[in-house]
Structures are given as C-alpha cells and as structure tokens.
C-alpha positions as CSV (number, residue, x, y, z in Angstrom):
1,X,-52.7,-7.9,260.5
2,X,-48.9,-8.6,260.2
3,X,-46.0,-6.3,261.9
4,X,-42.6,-5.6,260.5
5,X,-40.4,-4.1,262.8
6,X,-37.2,-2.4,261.3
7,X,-34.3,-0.4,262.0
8,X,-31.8,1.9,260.5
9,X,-28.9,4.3,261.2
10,X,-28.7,7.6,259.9
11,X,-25.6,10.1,259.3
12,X,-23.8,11.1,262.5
13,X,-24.6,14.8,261.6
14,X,-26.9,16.3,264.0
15,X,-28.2,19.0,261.3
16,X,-29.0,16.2,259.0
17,X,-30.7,14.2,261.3
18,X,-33.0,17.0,262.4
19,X,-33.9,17.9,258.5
20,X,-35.0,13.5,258.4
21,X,-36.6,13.9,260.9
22,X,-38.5,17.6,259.6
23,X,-39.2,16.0,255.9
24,X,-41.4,13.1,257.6
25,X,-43.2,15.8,258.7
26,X,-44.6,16.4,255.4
27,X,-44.1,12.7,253.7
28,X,-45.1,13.3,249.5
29,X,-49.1,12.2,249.4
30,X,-48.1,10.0,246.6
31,X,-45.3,7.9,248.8
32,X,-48.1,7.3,251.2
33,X,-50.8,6.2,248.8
34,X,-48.2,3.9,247.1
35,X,-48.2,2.0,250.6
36,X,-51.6,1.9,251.1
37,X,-51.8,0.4,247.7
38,X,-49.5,-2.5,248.5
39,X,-51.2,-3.4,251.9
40,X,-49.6,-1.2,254.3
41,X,-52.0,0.2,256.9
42,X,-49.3,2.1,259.0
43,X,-46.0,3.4,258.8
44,X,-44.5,5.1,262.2
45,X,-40.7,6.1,262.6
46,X,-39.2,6.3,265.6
47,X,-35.7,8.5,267.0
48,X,-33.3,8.3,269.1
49,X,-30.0,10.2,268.2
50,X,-28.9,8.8,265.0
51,X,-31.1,5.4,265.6
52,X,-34.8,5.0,263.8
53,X,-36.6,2.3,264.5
54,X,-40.3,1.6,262.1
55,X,-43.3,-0.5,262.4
56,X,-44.9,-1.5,259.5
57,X,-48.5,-2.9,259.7
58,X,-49.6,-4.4,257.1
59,X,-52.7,-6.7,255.8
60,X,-52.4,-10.3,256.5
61,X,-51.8,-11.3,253.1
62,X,-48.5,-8.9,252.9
63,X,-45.5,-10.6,251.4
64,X,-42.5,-8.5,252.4
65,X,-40.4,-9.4,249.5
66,X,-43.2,-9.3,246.8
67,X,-45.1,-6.1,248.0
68,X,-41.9,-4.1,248.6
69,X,-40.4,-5.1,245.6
70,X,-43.9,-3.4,244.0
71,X,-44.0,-0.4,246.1
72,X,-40.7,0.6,244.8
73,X,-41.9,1.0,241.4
74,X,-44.9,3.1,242.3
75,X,-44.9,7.2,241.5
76,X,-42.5,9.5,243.3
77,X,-41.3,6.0,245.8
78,X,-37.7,5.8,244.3
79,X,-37.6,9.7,243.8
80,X,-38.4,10.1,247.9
81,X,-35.8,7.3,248.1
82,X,-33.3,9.0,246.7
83,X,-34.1,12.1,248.7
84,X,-33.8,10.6,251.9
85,X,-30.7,8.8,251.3
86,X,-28.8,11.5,252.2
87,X,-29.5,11.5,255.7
88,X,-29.0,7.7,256.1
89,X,-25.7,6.4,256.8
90,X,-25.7,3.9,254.2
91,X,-25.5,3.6,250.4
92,X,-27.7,6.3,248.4
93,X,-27.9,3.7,245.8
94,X,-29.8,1.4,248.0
95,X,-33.3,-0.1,248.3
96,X,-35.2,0.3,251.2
97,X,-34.7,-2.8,252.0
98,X,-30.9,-2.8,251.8
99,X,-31.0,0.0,254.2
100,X,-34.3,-1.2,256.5
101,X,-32.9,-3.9,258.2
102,X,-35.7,-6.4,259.3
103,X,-35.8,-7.1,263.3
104,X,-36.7,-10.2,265.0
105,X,-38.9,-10.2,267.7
106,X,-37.6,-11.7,271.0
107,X,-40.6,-10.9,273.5
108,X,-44.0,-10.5,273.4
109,X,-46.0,-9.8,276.8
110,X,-49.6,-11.3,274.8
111,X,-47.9,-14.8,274.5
C-alpha cells in the first residue's frame, strides 16, 4: 500500500467552510467508485479552521500522475470538482491536483 498525504486551504468564510465540510458527508457514490476504480482504497479529510489535510491510500502500483490524471475523467469527478471549488481558496478552474498540494513526510516513528 502506498500513502499520499496532502493539504489544502479553503475560503476564510466560516459558513462556507462548514457547508465543505457538510457535503463530504454525503460524497456522490459515483466520485467514490471512480477512486476505487483507479486504486484508491481510502480517502479521509481532515479540519482544522480553514486547513484540510487528506490521506490517500492507495494500491502499490498507484502512479499519482497517471491515476489522477484518469480519475478526472471518470463520471460526475470533474462535476464534484467544480462543486467543491467554491469552498476552496484557490482557482475554481483547477485540478485537484493544482489545488491538493502533495506533502513530504519528515518523520515516521516505524523507521
């Protein structure tokens, strides 16, 4: 298994951020298959204020470039895009990767 770890900032509205954070409550069925078709096994979200934080688990043989660059053209993906861009304080014409921006790790208590 492989682990992406990303983070992103979202609008300094307090109203917005608690609609985000309401409408991953209810994620469209089809934006989660369309993962698990790629090779994702997990998606999680995290919140703190304005600050998300996700880990993405994925099979071994994910490529990030190559899988998310398929994902994106899967049914509804760039439609849910779309709709969550305006809660994100970044460009609504943006991929997910333009606006998930990759972290490195820097400890890990297993090694």
């Amino acid at each position: 298994m492989k682990r992406y770890c990303q983070t992103l900032t979202l609008r300094d509205d307090p109203v917005l951020v608690e609609k985000y954070i309401d409408v991953h409550s209810h994620v469209w069925p089809e934006v989660i298959a369309g993962q698990h078709e790629v090779g994702i096994l997990s998606m999680e979200i995290y919140a703190k204020g304005t600050n998300l934080f996700m880990i993405v688990d994925t099979v071994d043989d994910f490529d990030w470039d190559r899988d998310m660059a398929r994902l994106a053209t899967l049914p509804r993906q760039a439609e849910w895009e779309a709709y969550v861009s305006q809660f994100q304080g970044c460009d609504p014409n943006a991929t997910s990767a333009e606006k998930w921006q990759l972290m490195t790790k820097v400890f890990d208590s297993e090694r």
